[in-house]
N, C-alpha and C positions, 0 to 999 in steps of 0.2 A: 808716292809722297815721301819725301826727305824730312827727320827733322834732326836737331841738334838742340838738346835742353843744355844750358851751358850755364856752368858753374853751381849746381844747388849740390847741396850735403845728400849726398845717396845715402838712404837705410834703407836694407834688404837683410833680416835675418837669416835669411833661408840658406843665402851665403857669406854671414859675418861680415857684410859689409856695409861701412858707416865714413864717408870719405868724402871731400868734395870734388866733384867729377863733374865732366862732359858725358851725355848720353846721346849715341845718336842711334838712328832709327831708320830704318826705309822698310816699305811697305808693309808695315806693321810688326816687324820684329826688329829687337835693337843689335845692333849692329859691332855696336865699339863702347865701352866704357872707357874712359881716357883721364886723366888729370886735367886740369882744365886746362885749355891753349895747347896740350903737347899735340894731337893732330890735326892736319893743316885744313882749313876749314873753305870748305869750298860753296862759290855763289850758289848752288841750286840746292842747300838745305836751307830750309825755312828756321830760324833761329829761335826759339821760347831763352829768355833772361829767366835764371833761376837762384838768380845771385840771392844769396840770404834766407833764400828758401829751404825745404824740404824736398827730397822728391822719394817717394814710396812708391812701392806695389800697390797699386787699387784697391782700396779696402774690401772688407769681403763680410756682409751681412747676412748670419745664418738663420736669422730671424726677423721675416718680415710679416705685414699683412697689407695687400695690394688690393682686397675686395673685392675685385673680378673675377668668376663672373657672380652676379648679383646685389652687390650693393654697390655699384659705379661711380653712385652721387656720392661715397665718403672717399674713396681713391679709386684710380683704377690702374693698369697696368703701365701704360703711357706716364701714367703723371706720376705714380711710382716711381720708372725711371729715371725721369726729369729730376727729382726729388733724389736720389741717389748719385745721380750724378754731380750733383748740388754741394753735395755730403763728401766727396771726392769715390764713393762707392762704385764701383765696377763689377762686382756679383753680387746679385740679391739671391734668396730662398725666401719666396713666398709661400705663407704657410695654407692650408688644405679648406681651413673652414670658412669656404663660400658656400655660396648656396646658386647651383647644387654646391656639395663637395668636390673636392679633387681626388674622386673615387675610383677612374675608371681611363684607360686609355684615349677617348676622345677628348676627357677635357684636360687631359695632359697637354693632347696636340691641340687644341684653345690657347690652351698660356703659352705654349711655343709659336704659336703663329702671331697672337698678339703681342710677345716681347718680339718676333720679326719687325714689327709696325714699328717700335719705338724707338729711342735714340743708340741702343746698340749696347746698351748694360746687359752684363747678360742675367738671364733669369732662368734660376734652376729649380724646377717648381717641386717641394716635396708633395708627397701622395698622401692620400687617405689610410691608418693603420685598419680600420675598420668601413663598409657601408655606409655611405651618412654619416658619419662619423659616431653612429648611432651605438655602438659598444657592442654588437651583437655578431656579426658573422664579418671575416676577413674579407679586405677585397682583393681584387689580383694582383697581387705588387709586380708579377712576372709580366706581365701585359702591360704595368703602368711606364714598368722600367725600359721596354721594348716601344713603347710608342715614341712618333719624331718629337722630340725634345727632350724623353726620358723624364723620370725622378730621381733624384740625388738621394733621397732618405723616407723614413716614412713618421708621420707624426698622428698624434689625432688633437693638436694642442687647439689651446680653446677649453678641452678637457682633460681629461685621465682616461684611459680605458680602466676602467673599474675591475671588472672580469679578470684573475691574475691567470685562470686556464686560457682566457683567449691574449693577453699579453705575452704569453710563453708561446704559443703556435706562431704570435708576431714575431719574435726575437726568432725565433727556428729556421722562419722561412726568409727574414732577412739575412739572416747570417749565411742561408744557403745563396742570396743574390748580391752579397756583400754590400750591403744596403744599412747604413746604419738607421739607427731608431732615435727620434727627436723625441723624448717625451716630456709633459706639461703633466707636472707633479704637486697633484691636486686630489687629495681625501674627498668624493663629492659630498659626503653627507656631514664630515665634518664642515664643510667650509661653507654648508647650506645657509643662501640668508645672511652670509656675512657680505659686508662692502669694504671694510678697511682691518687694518691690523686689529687682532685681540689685543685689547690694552685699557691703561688710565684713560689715553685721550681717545678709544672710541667708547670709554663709557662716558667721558662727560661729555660730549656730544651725543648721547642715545642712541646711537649706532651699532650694528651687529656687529660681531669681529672675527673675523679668518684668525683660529689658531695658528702658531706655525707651525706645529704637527699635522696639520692638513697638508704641508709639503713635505716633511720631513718621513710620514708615514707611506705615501706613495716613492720616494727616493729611496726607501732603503729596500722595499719590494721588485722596484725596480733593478737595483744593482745587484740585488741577490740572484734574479732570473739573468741579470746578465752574465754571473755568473757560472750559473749551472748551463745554459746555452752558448757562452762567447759570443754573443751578438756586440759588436758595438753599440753602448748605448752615450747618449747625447743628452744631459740633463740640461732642459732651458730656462732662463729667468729666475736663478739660484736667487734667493732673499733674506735667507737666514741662515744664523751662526752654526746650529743644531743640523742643516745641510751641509752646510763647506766641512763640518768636523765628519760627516759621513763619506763624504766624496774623498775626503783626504786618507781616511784608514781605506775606501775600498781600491784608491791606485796603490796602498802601501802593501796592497794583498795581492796585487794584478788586475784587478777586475779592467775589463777593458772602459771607460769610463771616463768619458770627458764633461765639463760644463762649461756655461754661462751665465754671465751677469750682465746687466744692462745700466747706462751710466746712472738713473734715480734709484738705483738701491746703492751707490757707493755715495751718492752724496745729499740724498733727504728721510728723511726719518716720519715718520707715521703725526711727528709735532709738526713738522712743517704742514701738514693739513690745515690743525687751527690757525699757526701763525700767516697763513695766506686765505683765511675765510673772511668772510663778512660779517658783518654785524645788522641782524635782523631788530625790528621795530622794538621786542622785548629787550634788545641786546644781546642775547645769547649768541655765541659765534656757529655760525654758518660753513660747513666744510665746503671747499671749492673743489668739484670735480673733474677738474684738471689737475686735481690730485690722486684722483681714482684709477688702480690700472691692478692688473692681477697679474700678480700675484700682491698684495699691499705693500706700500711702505711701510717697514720693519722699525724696528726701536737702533736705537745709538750704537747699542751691545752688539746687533745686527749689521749695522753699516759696517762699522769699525772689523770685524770678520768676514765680511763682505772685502774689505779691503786687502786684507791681511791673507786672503785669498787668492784672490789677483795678483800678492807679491811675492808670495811662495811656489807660485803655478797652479796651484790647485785647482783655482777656475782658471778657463784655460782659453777662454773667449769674452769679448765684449761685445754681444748683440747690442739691437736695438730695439726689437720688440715693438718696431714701428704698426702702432695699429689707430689707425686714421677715423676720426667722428663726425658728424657734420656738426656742427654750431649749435641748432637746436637741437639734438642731442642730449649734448654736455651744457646748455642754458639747463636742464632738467634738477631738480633736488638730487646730491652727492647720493643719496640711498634710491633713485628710480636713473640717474646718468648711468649711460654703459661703461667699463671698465674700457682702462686703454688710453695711452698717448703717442703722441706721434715722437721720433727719431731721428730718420735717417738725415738731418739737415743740419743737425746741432751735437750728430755722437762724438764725433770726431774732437769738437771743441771742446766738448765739455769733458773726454775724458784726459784731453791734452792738459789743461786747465787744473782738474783735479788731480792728476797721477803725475804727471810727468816735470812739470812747474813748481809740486811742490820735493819733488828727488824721492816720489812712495818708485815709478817707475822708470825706467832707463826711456832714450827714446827705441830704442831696438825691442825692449819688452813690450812696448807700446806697440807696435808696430807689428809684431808676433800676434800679439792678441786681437788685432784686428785685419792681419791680412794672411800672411803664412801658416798659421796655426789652422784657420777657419778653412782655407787650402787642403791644406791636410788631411782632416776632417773628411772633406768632400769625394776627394780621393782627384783633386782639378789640378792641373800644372797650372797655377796660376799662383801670386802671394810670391812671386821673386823678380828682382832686376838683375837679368844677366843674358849675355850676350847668348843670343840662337830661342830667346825667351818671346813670347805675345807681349810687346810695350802695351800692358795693362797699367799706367800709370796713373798718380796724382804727386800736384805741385802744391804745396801748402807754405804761408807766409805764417809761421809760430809767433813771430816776434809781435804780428797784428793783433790790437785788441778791437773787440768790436761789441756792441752790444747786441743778442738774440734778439730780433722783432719779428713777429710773425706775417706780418703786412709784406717780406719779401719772400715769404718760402713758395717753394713749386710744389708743392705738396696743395690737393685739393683742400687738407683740413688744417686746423690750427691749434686743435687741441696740444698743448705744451705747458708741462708747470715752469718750463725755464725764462717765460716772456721776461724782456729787459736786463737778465741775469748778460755782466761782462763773461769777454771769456775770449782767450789765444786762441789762434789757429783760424785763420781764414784760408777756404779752399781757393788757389787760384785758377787750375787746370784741373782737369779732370780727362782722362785719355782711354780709349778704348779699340785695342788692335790699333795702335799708333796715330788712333783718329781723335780729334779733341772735342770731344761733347759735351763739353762743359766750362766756359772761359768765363771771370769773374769781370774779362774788361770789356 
């Protein structure tokens, strides 16, 4: 297959490039970046119009939850894909806590033979830090990273591994597989019992509240052992101020030390809860939970160095933290709903929308933080458009506004605080090894 994406504004950080271009392609690697019209364009490439558009490196989610195997009914691997391809995504990282776990060499080679099934996204499953994720004895990382499909990283997220002697034999024996370490930085006995932020508004709602030293106390445990062992470590679903100021003094010391944030902590705050609840018979307001996800929505103080993080580099990714509910589920009271919202179909937009629309992000920052950077990370040739490259791409129309509705997502759930919210950026293409799995028309 030939193809010729012609005329869309090429961004590629990877090689400082932001220009409008001809890209063409045969059998899945691109071929020629060109000016538009300078080479001569011949009948047997298939032509994609990219006029006015974007065209990127395939975005790259380092954080997902796909539910398979065991909970099938809220997503599963297939409709994960679908759902990321949706998103204009081209690699997922599906995180470990199914049931079982992704603890063990076979179900590594499970998720590798199930993303064979699906539409061709690729899927690079992290591993289990622990058994069961259960906190207590390591599992094989050597064996998980040897089996067909491999692991990219090892996390136990969902939780914290608590145990800092058994977190350090993790960091050790990663660093010995060059294996970075995802961890979900979570105090458990601080955070026991809580469902939303510690604050005004979950006290006047009656609600328990996650301090933010419950994340703040595991992050700096964490970056210390990364310290003293050099493991790469990966801090996921950054939320608070009191974090970005730790991540930021530990890259100014070297610590090897990357993060992320996900688009609802740069742009809702712990008020947005009340201001989207209902109002029960007494009148008292009602928290909607499809505002519920953990780590909480943070205060103002929070968002705003949430942001300020992202501009600086600090955080250094924009997951999504895509974790899919069934309906009744999240119909359940905000204090018995599982924590968790879905992503991958609206990251893109929304962080276009908020960083980039408003000049907090460049489009090439933009772009770093969701393709190249996460790349990186992985340790994957992927997150660049250049000639002798995998045409992992996506075509996006920025200038589009559209409104989120859940009624079109490929994603099995619907859980999202963003329903009805406008917002730029519509995915038009979505391309995978030069194949398009994903067309808006």
């Amino acid at each position: 297959m030939k193809l010729c994406i012609r005329n869309g504004m090429v961004i590629s950080p990877a090689n400082k490039l932001e220009q409008l271009a001809d890209v063409y392609i045969e059998d899945g690697i691109i071929t020629g970046i060109t000016n538009p019209g300078e080479r001569n364009f011949h009948g047997e490439y298939k032509e994609i119009s990219a006029s006015g558009k974007w065209v990127v490196p395939g975005l790259i989610d380092l954080h997902v939850h796909f539910r398979e195997p065991g909970f099938e009914y809220k997503e599963d691997i297939e409709s994960g894909c679908r759902a990321a391809a949706k998103g204009g995504f081209t690699t997922v990282c599906p995180m470990p806590n199914t049931k079982p776990a992704i603890d063990n060499p076979e179900l590594v080679a499970f998720v590798a033979k199930k993303a064979m099934e699906a539409n061709g996204v690729a899927v690079l499953p992290i591993g289990a830090i622990t058994l069961g994720q259960e906190g207590n004895e390591l599992s094989d990382f050597e064996a998980m990273k040897n089996a067909p499909g491999s692991i990219y990283a090892l996390s136990e997220d969902g939780k914290s591994v608590m145990d800092s002697q058994i977190m350090m034999q993790a960091m050790k024996k990663a660093k010995d597989l060059n294996l970075p370490i995802f961890s979900h930085t979570e105090d458990r006995e601080l955070a026991k019992g809580g469902v939303m932020n510690e604050g005004e508004t979950a006290r006047s709602l009656g609600l328990s509240g996650i301090p933010s030293e419950a994340e703040e106390i595991i992050a700096i445990r964490d970056i210390l052992l990364a310290k003293n062992t050099g493991c790469q470590l990966h801090l996921c679903h950054i939320s608070t101020k009191g974090s970005v100021e730790l991540i930021r003094q530990a890259k100014y010391y070297g610590i090897p030390v990357t993060a992320e944030t996900a688009p609802h902590y740069f742009l809702l705050t712990d008020k947005d809860v009340i201001k989207n609840g209902q109002e029960t018979g007494s009148k008292r307001l009602k928290a909607d939970p499809n505002w519920k996800m953990n780590p909480p929505l943070r205060s103002e103080e929070d968002r705003l160095e949430i942001i300020k993080g992202l501009k600086d580099g600090t955080i250094d990714v924009i997951a999504t933290d895509h974790a899919p509910h069934h309906s009744e589920e999240k119909a359940k009271t905000f204090q018995e709903a599982p924590f968790g919202i879905i992503g991958l179909e609206t990251s893109f937009a929304l962080s276009f929308t908020a960083l980039v629309k408003t000049g907090i992000l460049s489009p090439k920052e933009l772009i770093s933080r969701m393709s190249k950077t996460p790349a990186e990370i992985l340790g994957i040739d992927r997150g660049v458009i250049e000639v002798g490259k995998t045409a992992d791409l996506a075509i996006i129309d920025v200038e589009k506004e559209y409104e989120i509705n859940f009624d079109s997502f490929a994603s099995k759930s619907r859980n999202t605080p963003f329903m009805g919210k406008k917002v730029f950026g519509q995915v038009c293409y979505t391309m995978v090894d030069g194949k398009v799995i994903y067309s808006l028309e």
